[in-house]
N, C-alpha and C positions, 0 to 999 in steps of 0.2 A: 504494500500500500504506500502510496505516499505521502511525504509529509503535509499538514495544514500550512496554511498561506506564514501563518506566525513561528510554527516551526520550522520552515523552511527557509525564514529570512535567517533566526536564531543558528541556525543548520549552517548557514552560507556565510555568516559572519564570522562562525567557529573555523570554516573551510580556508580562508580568508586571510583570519588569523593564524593559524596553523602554515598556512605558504608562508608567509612571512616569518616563521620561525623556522621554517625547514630549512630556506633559503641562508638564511643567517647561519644557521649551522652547519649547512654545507660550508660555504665560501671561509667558515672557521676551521672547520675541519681538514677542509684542503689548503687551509693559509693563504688564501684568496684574497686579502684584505685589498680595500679597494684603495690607493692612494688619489689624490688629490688630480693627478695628472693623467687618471684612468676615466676622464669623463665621458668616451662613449661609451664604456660598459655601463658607468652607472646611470649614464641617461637610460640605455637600456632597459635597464632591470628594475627601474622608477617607473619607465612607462608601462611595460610589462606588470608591473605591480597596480598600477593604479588603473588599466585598462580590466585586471581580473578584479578589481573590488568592485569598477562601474559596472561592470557584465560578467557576473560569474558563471562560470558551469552551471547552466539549464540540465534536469532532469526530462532527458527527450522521449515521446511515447517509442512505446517497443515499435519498429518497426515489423512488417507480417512480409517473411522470406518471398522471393521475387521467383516462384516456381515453374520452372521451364517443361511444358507438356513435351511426352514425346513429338517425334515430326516425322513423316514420312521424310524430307526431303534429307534427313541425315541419317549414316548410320548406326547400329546401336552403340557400337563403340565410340562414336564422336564426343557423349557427354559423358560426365563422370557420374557414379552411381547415385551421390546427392544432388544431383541437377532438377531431378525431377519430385524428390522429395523433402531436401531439408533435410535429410539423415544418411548422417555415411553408415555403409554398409560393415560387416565384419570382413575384419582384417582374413585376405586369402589366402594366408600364409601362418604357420604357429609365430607367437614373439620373440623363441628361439631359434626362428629359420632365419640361416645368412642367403636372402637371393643375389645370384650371380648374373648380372645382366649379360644381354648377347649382344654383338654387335647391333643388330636394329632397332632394340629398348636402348642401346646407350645414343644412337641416333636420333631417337625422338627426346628423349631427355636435351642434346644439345640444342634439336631445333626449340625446343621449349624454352631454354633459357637464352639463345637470342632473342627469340621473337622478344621475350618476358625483357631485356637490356634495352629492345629497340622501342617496344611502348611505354618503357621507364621513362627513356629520351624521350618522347612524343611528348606527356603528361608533364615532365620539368621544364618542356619549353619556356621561354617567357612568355610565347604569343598566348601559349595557354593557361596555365599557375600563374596569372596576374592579378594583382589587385580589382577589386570591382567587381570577380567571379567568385563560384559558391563550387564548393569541394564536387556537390550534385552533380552540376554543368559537368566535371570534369569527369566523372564515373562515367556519365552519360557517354561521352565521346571516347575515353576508354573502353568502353561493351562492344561499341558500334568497331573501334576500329581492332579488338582483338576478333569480334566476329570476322572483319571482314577478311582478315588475314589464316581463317581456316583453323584457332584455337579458340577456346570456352576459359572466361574468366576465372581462374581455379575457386578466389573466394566469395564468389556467387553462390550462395545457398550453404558453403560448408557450415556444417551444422549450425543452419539456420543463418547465417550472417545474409544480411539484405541486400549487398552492395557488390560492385565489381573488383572493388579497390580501396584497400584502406589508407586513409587519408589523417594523418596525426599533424594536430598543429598547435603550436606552440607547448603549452606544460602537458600534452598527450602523450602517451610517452611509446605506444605500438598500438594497432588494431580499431585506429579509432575510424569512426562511421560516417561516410559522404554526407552532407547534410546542407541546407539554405543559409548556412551561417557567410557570410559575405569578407571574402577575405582584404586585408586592409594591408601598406606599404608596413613593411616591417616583422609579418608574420613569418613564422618558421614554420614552416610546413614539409610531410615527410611520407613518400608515397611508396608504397608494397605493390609492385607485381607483381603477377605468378601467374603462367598457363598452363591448360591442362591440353594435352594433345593427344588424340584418340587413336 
């Protein structure tokens, strides 16, 4: 359930405050002190600080998994077993088995991880991860352009995730979820691809 309107300011205030002491204890702990003549970092870490007290972490509704029906026009091996369900299957192998790839599983694994470096590049472009767009817009244009390239977004539907592509910005720190939040000059932003190649 979530918290009331009063709890959840109470909630975010605690949140709030708690960064600002973790923060402090890191930069202590790694002897980070900031001098006098480090003033882009600490304008940094001021604005950062005072941009998550004006707008803190929203509690987003659960989004409902982006469920891919089968298709005639592909075959059964193009998607991956939770493409169509939201549930990965059991593992086809014991967690004791070492598998040994062949030459044409270790060939689709490299073609998967170029394609997966070339749509990293697409995604970090500037034209595209620019200020004034929402992480959304970008999943969007990543789906479209891993489809078109003959691979299936790996983290579409794995166990349940919504999105094509995980999109972490700024204190997110992995896994975090596409969304209408509008990104702004200064954001750190950090993108996951992965495909799955049938």
């Amino acid at each position: 359930p979530f918290p009331s309107s009063t709890n959840s300011e109470q909630h975010l205030h605690e949140v709030s405050e708690r960064a600002t002491r973790n923060a402090a204890a890191f930069d202590t702990h790694h002897t980070k002190t900031l001098s006098q003549n480090d003033t882009l970092f600490s304008t940094w870490r001021t604005r950062q600080m005072n941009l998550t007290k004006q707008t803190p972490i929203k509690i987003h509704p659960k989004i409902p998994p982006n469920l891919i029906p089968p298709s005639p026009n592909y075959s059964s091996t193009y998607f991956p077993s939770y493409a169509h369900t939201g549930r990965v299957g059991p593992p086809q192998f014991p967690h004791d088995h070492v598998l040994l790839h062949d030459v044409t599983s270790i060939e689709r694994m490299t073609h998967a991880a170029r394609l997966a470096r070339q749509l990293l590049d697409y995604v970090c472009h500037p034209s595209i991860a620019k200020a004034g767009c929402t992480t959304e817009e970008i999943d969007v244009l990543l789906h479209e352009a891993t489809l078109g390239k003959g691979a299936y977004p790996s983290p579409l539907n794995y166990h349940g995730f919504p999105k094509s592509v995980c999109s972490s910005i700024n204190e997110v720190v992995c896994h975090g979820i596409p969304d209408s939040r509008v990104l702004v000059a200064g954001d750190v932003v950090s993108f996951d691809v992965s495909c799955y190649v049938g």
